[in-house]
C-alpha positions in Angstrom: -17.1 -19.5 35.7 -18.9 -17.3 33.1 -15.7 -15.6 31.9 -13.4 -18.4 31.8 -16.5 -19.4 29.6 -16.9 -16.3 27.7 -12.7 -16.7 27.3 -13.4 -19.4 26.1 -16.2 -18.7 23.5 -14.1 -15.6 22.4 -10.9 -17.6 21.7 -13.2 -19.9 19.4 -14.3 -17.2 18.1 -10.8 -15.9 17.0 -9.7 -18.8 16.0 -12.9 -19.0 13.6 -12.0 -15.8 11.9 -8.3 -16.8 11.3 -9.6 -19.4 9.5 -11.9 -18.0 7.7 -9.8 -15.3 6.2 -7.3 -18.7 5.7 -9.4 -20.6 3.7 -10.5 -17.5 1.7 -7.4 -16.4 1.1 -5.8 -19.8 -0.6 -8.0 -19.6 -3.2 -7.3 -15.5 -4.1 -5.9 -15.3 -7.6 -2.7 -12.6 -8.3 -6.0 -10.8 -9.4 -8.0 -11.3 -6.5 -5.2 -10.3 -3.7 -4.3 -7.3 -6.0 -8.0 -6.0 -5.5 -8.0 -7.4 -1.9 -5.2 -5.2 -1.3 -6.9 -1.9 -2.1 -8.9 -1.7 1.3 -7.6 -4.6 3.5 -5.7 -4.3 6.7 -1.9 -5.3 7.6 -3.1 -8.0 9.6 -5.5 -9.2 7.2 -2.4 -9.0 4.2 -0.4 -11.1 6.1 -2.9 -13.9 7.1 -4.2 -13.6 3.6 0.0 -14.5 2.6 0.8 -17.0 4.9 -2.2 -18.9 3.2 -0.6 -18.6 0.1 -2.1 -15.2 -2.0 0.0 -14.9 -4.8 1.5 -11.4 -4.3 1.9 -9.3 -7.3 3.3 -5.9 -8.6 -0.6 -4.5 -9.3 -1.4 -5.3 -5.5 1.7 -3.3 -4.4 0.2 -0.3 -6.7 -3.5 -0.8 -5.5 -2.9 -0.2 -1.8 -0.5 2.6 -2.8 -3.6 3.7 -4.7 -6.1 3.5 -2.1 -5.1 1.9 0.9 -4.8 4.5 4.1 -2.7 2.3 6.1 0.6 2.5 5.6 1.8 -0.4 7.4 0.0 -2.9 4.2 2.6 -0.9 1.9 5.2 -1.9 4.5 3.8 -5.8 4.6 3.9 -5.6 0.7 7.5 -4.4 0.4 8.9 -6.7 2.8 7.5 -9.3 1.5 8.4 -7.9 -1.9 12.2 -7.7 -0.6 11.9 -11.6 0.3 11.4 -12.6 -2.7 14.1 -10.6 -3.9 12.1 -8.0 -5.8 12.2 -4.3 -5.2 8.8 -2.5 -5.6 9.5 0.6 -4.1 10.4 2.2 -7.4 8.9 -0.2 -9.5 6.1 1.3 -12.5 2.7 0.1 -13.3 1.4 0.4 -16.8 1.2 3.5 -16.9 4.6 4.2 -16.1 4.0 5.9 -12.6 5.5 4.7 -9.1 3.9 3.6 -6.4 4.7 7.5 -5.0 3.3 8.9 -7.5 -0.1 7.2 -7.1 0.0 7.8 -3.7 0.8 11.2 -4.1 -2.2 11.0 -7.2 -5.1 9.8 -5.2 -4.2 8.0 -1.6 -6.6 10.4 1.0 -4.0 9.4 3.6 -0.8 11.3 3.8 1.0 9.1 5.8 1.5 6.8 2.8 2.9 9.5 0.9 5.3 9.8 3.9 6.1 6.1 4.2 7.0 6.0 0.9 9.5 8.7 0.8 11.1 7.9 4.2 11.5 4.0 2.7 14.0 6.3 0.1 11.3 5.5 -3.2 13.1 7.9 -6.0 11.2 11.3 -5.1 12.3 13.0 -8.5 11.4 9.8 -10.8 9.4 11.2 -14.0 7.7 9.3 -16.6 8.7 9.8 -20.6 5.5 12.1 -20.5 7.5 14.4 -17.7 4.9 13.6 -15.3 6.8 13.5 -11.6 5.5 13.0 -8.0 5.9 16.7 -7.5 3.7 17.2 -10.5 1.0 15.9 -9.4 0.4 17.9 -6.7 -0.7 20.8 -8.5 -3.4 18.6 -9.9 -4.9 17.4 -6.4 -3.7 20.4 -4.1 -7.3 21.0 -3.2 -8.7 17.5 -3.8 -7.0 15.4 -0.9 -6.1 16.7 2.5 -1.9 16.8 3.2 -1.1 17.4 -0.1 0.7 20.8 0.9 2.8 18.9 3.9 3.1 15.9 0.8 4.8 18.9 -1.7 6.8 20.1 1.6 8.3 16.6 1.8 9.1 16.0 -1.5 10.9 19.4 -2.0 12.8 18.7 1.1 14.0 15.2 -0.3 15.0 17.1 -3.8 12.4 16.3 -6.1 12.0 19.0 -9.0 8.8 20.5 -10.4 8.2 18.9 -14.0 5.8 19.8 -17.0 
């Protein structure tokens, strides 16, 4: 009887947290999902859509950024590809791709990786000549699999610029 109780009480429990992230997630701004999407996980990006988050190109770019789980970039581009826009080799602001911040400042290589394997352009460069590639040289001894991230981009053809 106590665990069909405790069953119980840990299905409620579930189905509390579900909601929660629900109800906060209809009211997050294009703002407030893009900042969400920075640290979140996959699960947690798709309960936070299905409740209505407006997606946007910046939260695509903030979990390329920062996030370390490369399954939220996957999440973001599907959904992306839904709604019949292609962020893989879109450019923020600043004109970089979502590779090259990965490749800039993401501590987990595996994004890197899931990036290149979804086919983003490995030898895109900005006006400024600033590629992927490049930026290795500037973090080779900041972030850890930058040396297997260079390896993979040479591999796929990208050039060193600048």
């Amino acid at each position: 009887m106590k665990r069909k109780t405790l069953s119980v009480l840990l299905s409620a429990v579930t189905v509390l947290v579900l909601l929660t992230y629900a109800v906060a997630a209809e009211k997050m701004s294009a703002a407030g999902f893009a900042e969400y999407c920075r640290s979140a996980a996959a699960n947690d990006i798709i309960a936070a859509l299905a409740a209505g988050s407006v997606m946007s190109q910046q939260a695509w770019f903030n979990a390329a950024y920062s996030n370390q789980d490369p399954q939220v970039l996957r999440v973001l581009l599907d959904t992306g590809r839904k709604a019949g826009v292609n962020l893989l080799n879109a450019t923020n602001k600043y004109g970089w791709t979502a590779l090259m911040s990965a490749t800039r400042s993401n501590k987990n290589p595996e994004v890197a990786k899931f990036l290149i394997q979804a086919g983003a352009d490995v030898d895109y460069t900005t006006p400024e000549g600033v590629n992927a590639l490049s930026l290795i040289n500037f973090v080779r001894r900041k972030l850890p699999g930058r040396i297997e991230i260079e390896r993979m981009l040479i591999r796929a053809s990208a050039r060193y610029r600048k």
